[in-house]
N, CA, C and O of each residue as an XYZ file, in Angstrom:
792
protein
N       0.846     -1.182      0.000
C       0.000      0.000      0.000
C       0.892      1.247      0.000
O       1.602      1.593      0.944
N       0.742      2.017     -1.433
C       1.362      3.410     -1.253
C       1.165      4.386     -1.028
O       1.915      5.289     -0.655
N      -0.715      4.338     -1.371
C      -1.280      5.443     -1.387
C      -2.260      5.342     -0.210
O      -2.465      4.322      0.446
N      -2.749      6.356     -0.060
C      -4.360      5.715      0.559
C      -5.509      6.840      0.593
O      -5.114      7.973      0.869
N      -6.096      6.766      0.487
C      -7.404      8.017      0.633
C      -8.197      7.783      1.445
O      -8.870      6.778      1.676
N      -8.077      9.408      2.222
C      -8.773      9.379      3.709
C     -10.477      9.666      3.046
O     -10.416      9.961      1.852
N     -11.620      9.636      3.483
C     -12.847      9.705      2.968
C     -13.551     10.600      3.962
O     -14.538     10.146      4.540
N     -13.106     11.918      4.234
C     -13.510     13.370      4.993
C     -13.460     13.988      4.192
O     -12.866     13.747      3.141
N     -14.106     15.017      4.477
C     -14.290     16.852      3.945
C     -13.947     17.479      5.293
O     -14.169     18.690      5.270
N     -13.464     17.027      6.492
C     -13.299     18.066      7.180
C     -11.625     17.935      7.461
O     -11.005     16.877      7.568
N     -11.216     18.958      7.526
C      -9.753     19.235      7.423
C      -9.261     18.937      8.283
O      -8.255     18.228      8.258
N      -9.967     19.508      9.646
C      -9.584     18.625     11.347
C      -9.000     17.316     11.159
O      -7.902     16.842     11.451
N     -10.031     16.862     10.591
C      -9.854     15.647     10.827
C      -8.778     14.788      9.752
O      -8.200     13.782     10.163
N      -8.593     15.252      8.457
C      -8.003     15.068      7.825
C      -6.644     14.679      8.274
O      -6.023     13.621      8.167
N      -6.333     15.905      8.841
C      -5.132     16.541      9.619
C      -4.974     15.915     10.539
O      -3.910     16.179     11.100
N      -5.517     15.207     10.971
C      -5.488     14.199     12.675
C      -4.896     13.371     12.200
O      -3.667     13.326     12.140
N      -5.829     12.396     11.687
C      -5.436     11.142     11.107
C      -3.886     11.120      9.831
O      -3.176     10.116      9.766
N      -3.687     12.032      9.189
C      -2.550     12.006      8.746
C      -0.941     12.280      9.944
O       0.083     11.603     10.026
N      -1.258     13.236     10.514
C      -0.532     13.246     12.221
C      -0.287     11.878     12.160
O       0.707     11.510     11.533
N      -1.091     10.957     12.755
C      -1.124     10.001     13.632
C      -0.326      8.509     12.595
O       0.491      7.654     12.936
N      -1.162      8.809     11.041
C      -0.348      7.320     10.318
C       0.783      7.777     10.165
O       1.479      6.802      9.880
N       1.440      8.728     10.180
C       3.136      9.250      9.526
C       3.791      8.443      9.518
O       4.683      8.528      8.674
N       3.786      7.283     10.342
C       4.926      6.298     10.752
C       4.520      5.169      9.389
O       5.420      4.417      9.015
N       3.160      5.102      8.699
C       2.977      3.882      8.176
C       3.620      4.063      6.661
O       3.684      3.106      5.889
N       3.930      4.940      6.430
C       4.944      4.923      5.167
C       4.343      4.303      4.195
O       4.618      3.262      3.598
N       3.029      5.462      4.045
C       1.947      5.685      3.032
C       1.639      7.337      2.668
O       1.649      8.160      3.583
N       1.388      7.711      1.373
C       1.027      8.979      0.773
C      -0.406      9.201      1.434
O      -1.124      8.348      0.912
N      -1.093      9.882      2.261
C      -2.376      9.733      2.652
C      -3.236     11.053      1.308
O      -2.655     12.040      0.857
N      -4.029     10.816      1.120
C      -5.004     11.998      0.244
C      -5.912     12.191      0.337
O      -6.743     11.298      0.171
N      -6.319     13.618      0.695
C      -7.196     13.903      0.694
C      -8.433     14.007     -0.828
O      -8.134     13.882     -2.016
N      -9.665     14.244     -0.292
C     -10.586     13.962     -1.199
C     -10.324     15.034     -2.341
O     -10.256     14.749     -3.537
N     -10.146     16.700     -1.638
C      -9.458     17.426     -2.186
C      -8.435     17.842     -3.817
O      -8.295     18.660     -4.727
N      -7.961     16.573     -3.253
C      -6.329     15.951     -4.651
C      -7.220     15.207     -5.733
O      -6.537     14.418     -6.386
N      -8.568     15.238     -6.107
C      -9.154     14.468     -7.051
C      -9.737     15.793     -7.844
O      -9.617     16.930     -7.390
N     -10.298     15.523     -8.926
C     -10.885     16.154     -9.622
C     -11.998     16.314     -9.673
O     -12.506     17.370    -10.051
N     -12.814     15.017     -9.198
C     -14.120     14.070     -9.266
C     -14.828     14.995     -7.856
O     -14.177     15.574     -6.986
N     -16.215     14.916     -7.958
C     -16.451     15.408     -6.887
C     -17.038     14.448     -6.497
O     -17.426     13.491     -7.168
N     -17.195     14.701     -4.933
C     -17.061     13.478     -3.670
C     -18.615     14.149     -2.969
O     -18.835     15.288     -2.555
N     -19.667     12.763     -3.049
C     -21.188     13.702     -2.126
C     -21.740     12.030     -1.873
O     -22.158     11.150     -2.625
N     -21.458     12.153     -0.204
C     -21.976     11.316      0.567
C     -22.763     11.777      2.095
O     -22.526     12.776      2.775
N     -23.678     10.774      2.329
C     -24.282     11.366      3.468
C     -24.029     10.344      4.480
O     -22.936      9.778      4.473
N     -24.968     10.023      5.403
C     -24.112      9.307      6.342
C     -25.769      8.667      7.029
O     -26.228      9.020      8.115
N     -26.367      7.779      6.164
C     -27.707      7.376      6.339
C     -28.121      6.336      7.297
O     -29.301      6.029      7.462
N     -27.082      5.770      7.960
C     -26.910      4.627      9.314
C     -27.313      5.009     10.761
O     -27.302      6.163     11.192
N     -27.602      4.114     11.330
C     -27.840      4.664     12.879
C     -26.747      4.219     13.807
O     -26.659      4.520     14.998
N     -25.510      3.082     12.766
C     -24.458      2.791     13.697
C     -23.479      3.574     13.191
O     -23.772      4.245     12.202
N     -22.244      3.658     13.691
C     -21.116      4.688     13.347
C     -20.210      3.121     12.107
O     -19.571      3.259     11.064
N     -20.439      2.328     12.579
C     -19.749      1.083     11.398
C     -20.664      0.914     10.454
O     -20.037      0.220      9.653
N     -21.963      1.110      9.895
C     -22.634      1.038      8.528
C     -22.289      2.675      8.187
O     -22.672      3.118      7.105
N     -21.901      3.144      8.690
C     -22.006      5.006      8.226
C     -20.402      4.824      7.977
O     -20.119      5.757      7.225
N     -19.089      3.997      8.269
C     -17.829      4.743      7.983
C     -17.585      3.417      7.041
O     -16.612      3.466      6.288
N     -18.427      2.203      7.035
C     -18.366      1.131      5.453
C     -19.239      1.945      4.234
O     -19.036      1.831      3.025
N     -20.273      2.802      4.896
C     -21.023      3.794      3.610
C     -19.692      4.387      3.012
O     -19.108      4.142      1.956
N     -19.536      4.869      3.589
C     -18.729      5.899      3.346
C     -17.494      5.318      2.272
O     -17.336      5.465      1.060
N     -16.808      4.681      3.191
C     -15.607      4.190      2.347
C     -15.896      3.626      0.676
O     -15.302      3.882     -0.371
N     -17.224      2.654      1.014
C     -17.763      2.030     -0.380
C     -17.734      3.865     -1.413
O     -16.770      4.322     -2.027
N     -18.720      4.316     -1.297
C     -18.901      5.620     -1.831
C     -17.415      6.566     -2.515
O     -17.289      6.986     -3.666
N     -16.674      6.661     -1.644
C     -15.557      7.152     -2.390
C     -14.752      5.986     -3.167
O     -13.965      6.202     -4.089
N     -14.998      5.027     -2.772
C     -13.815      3.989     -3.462
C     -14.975      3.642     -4.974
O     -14.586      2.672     -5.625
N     -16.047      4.206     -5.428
C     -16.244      4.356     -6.440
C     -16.062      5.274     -7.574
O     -16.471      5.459     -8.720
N     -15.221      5.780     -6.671
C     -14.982      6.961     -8.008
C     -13.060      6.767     -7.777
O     -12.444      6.995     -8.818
N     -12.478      6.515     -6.966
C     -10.927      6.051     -6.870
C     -10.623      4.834     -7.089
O     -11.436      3.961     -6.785
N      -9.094      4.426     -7.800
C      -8.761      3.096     -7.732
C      -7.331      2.880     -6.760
O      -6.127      2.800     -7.006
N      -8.165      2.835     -5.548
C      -6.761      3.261     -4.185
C      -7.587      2.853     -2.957
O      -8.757      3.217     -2.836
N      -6.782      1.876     -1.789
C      -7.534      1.866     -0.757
C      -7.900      3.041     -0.520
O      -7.303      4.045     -0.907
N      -9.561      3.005      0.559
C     -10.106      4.512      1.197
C      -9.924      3.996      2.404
O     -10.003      2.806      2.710
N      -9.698      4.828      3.032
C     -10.043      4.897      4.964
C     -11.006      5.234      5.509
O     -10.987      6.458      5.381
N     -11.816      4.986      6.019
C     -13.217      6.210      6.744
C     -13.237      6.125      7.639
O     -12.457      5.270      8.059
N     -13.996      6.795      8.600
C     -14.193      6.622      9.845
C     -15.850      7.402      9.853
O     -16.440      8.141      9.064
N     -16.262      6.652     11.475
C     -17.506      7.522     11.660
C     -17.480      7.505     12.972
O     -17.485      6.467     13.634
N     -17.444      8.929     13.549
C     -17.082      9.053     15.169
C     -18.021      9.990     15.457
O     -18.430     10.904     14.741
N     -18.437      9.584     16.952
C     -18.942     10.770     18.134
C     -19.118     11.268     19.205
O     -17.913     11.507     19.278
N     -19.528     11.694     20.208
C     -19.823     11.481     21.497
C     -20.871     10.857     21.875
O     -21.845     11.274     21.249
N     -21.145     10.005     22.651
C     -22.283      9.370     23.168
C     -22.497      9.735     24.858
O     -21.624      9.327     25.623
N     -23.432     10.352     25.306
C     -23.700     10.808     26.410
C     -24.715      9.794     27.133
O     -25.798      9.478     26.641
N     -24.189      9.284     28.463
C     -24.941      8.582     28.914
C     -26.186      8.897     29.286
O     -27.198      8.235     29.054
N     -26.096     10.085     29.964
C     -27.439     10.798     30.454
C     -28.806     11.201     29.569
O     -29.941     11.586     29.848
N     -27.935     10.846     28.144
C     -28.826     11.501     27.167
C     -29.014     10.148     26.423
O     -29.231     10.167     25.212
N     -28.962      9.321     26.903
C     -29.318      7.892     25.927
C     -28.179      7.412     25.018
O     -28.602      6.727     24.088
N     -26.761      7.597     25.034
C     -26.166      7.820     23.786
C     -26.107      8.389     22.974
O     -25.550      7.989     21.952
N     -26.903     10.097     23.128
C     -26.885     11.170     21.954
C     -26.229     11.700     22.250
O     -25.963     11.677     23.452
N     -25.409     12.661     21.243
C     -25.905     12.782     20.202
C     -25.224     11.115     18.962
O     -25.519     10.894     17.788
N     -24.521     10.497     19.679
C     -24.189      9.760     18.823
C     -23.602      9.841     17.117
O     -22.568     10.316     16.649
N     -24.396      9.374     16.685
C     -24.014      8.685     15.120
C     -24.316     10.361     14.039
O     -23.868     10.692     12.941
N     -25.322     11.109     15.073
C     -26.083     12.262     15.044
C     -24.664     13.699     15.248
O     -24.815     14.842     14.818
N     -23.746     13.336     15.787
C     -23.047     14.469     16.744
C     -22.676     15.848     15.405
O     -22.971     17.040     15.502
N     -22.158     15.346     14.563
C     -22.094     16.510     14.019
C     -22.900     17.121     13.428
O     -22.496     18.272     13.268
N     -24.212     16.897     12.848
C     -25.205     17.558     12.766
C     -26.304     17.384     14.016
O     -27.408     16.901     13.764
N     -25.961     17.793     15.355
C     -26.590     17.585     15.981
C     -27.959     18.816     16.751
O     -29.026     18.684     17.350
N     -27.070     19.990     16.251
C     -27.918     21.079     16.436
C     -28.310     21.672     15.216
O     -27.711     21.156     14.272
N     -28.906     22.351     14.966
C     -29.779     22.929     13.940
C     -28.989     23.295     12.529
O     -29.202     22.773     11.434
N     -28.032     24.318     12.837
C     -26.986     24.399     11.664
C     -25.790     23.771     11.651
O     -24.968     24.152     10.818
N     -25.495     22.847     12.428
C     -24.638     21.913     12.643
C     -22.965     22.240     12.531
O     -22.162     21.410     12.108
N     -22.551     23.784     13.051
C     -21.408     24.068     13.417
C     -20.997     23.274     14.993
O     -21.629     22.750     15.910
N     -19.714     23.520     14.697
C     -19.371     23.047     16.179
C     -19.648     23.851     17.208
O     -20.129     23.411     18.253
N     -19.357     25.179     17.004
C     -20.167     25.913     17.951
C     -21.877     25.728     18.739
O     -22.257     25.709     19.910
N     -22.567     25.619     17.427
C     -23.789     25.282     17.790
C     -23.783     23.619     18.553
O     -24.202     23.480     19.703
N     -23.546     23.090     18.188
C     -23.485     21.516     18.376
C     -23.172     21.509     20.275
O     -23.906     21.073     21.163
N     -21.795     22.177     20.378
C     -21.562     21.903     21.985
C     -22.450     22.958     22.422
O     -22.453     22.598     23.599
N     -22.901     23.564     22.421
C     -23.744     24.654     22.889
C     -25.455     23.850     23.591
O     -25.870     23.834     24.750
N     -26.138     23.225     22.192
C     -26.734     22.256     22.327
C     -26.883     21.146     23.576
O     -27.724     20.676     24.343
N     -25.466     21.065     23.228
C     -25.251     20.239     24.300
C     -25.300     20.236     25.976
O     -25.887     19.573     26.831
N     -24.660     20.988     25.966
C     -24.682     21.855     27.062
C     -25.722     22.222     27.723
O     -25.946     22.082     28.926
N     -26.599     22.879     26.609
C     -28.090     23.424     27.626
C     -28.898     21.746     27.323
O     -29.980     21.625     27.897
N     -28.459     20.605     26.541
C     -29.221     19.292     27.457
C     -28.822     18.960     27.903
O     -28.957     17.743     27.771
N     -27.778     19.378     29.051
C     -27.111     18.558     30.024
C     -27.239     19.406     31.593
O     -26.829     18.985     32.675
N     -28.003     20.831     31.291
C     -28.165     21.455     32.397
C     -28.857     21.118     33.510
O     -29.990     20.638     33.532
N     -28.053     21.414     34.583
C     -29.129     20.537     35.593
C     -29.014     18.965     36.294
O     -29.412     18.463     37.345
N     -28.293     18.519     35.186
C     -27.662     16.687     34.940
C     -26.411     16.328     35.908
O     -25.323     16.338     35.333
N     -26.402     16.094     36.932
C     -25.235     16.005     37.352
C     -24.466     14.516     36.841
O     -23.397     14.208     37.368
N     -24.907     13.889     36.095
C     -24.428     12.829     35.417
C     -24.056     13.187     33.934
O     -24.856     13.275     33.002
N     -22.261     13.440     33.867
C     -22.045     13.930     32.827
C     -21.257     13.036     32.209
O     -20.388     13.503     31.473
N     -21.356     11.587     32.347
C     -20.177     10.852     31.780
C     -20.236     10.419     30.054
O     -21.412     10.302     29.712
N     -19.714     10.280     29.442
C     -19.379     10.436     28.152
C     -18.180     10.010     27.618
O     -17.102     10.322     28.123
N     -18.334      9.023     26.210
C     -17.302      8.661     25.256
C     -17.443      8.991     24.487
O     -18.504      9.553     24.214
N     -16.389      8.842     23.584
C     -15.885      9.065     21.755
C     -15.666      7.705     21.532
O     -14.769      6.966     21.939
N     -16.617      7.498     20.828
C     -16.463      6.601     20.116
C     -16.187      6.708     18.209
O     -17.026      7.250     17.490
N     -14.974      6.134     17.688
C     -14.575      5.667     16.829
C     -14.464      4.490     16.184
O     -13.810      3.575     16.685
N     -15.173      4.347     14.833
C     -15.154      3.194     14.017
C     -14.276      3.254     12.685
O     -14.749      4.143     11.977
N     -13.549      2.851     12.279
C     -12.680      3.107     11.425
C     -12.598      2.005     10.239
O     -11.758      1.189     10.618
N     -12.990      1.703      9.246
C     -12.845      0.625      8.178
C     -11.989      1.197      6.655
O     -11.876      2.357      6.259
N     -11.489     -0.028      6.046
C     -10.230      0.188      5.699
C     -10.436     -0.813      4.299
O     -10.049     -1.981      4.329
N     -11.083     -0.225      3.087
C     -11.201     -1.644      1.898
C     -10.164     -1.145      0.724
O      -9.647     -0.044      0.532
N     -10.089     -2.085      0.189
C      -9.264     -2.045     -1.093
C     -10.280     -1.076     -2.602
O      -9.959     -0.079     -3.249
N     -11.495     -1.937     -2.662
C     -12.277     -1.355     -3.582
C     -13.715     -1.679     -3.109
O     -14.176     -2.357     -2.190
N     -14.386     -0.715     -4.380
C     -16.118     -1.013     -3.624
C     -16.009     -2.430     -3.785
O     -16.484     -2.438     -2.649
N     -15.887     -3.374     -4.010
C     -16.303     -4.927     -3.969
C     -15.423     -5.566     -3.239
O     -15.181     -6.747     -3.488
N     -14.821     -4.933     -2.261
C     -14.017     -5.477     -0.971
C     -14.661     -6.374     -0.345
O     -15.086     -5.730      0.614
N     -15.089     -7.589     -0.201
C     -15.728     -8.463      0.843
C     -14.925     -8.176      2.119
O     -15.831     -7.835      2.878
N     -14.086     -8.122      2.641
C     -12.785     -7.765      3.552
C     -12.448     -6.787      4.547
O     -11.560     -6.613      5.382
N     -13.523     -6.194      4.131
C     -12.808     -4.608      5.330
C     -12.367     -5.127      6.389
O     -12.743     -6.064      7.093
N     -11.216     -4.146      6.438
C     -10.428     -4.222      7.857
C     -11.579     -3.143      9.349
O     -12.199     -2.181      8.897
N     -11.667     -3.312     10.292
C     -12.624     -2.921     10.989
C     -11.912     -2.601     12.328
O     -11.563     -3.626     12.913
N     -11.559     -1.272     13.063
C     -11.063     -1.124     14.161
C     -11.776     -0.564     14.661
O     -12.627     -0.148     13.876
N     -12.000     -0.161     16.056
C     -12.490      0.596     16.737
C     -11.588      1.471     18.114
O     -10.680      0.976     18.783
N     -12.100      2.719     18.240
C     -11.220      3.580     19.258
C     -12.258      4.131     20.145
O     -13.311      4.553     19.667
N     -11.933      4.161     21.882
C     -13.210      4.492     22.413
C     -11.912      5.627     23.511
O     -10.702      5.516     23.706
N     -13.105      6.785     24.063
C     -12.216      7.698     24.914
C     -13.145      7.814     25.613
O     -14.202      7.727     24.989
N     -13.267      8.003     26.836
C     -14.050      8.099     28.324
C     -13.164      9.475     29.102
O     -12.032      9.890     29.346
N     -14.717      9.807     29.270
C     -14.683     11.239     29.909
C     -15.703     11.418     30.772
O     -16.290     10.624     31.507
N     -15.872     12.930     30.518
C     -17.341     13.820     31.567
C     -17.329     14.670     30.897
O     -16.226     15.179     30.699
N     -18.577     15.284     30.177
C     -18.699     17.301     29.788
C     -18.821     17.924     30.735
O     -19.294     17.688     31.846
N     -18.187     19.120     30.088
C     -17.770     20.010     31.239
C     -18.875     21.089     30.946
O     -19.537     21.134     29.910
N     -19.028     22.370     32.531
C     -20.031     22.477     32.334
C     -19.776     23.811     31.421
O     -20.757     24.216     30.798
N     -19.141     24.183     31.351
C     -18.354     25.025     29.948
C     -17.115     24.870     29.397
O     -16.107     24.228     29.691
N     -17.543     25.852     28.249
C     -16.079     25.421     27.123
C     -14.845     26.074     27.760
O     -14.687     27.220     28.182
N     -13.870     24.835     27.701
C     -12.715     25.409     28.296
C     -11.573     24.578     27.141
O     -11.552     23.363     26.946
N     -10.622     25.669     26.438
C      -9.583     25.715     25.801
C     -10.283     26.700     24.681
O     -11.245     27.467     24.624
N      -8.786     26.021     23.464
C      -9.053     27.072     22.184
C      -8.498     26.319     21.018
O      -8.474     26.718     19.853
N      -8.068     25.216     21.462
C      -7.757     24.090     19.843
C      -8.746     23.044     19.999
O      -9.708     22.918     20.757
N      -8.173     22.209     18.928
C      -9.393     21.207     18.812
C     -10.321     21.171     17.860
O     -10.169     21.963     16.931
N     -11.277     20.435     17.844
C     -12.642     20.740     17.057
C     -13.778     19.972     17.582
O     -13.688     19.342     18.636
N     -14.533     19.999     17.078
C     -15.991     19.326     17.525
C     -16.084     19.555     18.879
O     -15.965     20.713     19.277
N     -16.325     18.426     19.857
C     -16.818     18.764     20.874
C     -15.667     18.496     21.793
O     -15.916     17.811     22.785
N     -14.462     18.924     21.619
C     -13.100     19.068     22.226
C     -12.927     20.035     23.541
O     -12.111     19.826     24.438
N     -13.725     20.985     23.494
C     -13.816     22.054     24.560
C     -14.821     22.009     25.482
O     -14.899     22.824     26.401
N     -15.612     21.099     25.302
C     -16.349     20.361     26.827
C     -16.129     19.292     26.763
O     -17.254     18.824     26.590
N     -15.093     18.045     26.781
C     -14.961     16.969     26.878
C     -13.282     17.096     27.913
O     -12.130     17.408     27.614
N     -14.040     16.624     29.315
C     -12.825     16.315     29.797
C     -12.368     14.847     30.181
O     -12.883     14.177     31.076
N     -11.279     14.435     29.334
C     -11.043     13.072     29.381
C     -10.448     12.473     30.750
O      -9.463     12.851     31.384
N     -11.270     11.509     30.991
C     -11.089     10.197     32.199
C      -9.564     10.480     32.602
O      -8.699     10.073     31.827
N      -9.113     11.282     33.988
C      -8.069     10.902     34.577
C      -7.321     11.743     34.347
O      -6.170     11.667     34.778
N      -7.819     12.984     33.469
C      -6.804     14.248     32.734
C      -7.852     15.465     33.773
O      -8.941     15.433     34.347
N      -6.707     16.483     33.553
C      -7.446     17.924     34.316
C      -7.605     19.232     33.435
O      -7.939     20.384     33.715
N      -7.225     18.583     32.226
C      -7.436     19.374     30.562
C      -8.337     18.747     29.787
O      -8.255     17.585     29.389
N      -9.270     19.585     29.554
C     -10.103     19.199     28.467
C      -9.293     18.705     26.861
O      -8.063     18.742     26.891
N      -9.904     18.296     25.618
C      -9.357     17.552     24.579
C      -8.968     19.027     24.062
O      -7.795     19.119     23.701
N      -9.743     20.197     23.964
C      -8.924     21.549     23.307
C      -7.850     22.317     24.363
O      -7.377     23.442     24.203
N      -7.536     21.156     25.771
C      -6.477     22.219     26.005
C      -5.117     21.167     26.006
O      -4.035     21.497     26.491
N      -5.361     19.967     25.428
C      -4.217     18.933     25.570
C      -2.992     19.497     24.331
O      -3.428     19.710     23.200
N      -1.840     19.665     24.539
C      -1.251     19.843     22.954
C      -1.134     18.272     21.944
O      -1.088     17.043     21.994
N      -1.133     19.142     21.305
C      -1.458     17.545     19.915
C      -0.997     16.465     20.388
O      -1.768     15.529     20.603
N       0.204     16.373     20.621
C       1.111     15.122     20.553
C       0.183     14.530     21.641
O      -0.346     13.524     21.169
N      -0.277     14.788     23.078
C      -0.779     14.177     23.843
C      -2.523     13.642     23.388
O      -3.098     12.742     24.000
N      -2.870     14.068     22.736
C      -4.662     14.201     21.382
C      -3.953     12.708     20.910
O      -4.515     11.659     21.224
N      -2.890     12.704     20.262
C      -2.413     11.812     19.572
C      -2.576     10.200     19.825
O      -2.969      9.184     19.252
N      -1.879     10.749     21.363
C      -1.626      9.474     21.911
C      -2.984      8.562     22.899
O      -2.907      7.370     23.198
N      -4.077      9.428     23.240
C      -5.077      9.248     23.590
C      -6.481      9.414     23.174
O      -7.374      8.820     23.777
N      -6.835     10.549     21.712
C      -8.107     10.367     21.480
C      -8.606      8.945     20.910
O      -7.770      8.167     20.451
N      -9.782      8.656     20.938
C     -10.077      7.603     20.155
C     -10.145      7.609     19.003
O     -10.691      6.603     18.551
N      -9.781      8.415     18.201
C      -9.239      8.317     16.358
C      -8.176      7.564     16.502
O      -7.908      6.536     15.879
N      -7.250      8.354     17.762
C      -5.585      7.565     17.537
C      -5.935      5.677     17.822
O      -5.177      4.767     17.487
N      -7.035      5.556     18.389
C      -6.673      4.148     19.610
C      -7.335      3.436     17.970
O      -7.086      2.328     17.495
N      -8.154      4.453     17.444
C      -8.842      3.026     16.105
C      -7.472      3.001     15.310
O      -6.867      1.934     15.209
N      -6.973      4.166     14.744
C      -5.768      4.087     13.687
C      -4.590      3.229     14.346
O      -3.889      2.626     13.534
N      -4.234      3.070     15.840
C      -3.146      2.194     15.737
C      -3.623      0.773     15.806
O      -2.820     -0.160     15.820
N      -5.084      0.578     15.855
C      -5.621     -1.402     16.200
C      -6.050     -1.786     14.800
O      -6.371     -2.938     14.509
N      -6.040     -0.110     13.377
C      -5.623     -0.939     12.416
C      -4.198     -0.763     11.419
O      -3.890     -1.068     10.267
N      -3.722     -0.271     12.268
C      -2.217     -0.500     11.759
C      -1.922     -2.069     12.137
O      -1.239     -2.850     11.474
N      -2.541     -2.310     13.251
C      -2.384     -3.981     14.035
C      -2.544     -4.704     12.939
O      -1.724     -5.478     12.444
N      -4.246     -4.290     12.342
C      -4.498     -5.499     11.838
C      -4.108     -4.993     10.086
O      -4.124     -5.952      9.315
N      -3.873     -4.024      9.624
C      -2.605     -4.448      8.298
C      -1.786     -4.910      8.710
O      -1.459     -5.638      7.773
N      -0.770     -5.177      9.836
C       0.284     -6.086      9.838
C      -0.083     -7.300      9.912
O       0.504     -8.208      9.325
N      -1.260     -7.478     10.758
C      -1.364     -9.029     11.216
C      -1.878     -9.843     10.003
O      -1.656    -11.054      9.978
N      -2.763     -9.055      8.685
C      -3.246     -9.741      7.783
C      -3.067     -8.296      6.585
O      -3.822     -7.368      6.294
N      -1.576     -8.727      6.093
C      -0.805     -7.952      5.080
C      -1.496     -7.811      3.865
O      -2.020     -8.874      3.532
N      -1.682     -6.912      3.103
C      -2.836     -6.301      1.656
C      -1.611     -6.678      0.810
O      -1.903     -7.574      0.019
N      -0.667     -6.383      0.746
C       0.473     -6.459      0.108
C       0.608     -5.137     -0.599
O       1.597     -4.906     -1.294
């Protein structure tokens, strides 16, 4: 594998996940570097039929493994929402709006515990029987306001399990080594080694 194509439009994230494979001594590309235009939605209620949508969808218009992922927060107090839902979870579906949202449904809640959950799948082409399938999970609490100034999504009320910095006040390298994007991208770096594409 030389190449690979990540299957986002958001640059955050783009940018994460290229951070994090550097070591796998692959060209990563964005959707961007094509000519073709790229329009998928995300029609699942699990985060693994929404990041196999996904991947199928771009790997029809490329001839190059795709990567996808489909991640969010799941709030206990709130049933697991916003879930599969998180980035369009408030009305115009900025991140601003989104943790904001959040926030005023959590007022009042003294039960603020909360994960990120990450699903990450990994095919050769749309007729991959095969996907590779990892998953990355991060455990926390929302906070009851936004505290930092990097990050994205819901990074500035998420304070992770056992840390005294929220995810927008950690510097990267430490994001790296603990969000759950990083924990799916290194269990499938595992499993390309353990069952080689060539």
């Amino acid at each position: 594998m030389k190449e690979i194509v990540i299957a986002t439009n958001n640059n955050h994230k783009f940018s994460e996940i290229v951070s994090i494979t550097q070591d796998w001594g692959v060209n990563c590309l964005s959707l961007n570097d094509f000519t073709c235009s790229f329009s998928y939605d995300e029609p699942y209620f699990s985060f693994m039929e929404n990041a196999l949508h996904k991947a199928r969808e771009v790997s029809k218009l490329v001839s190059l493994p795709v990567l996808a992922d489909d991640s969010g927060i799941c709030v206990d107090a709130l049933n697991g929402k916003p879930g599969v839902f998180s980035s369009r979870y408030s009305e115009d579906g900025t991140d601003e709006s989104n943790r904001r949202k959040l926030l005023s449904a959590l007022h009042g809640i003294s039960n603020r515990q909360a994960t990120f959950i990450c699903v990450m799948v990994l095919i050769r082409s749309y007729s991959d029987l095969c996907p590779l399938v990892s998953y990355g999970f991060w455990s926390g609490c929302i906070t009851l306001e936004e505290v930092g100034e990097t990050g994205f999504g819901y990074d500035r009320i998420f304070l992770p399990l056992g840390c005294k910095q929220t995810a927008a006040e950690m510097p990267p390298s430490s994001k790296r080594d603990l969000s759950h994007r990083a924990q799916a991208i290194r269990k499938m770096r595992e499993e390309i080694l353990r069952c080689p594409w060539g």
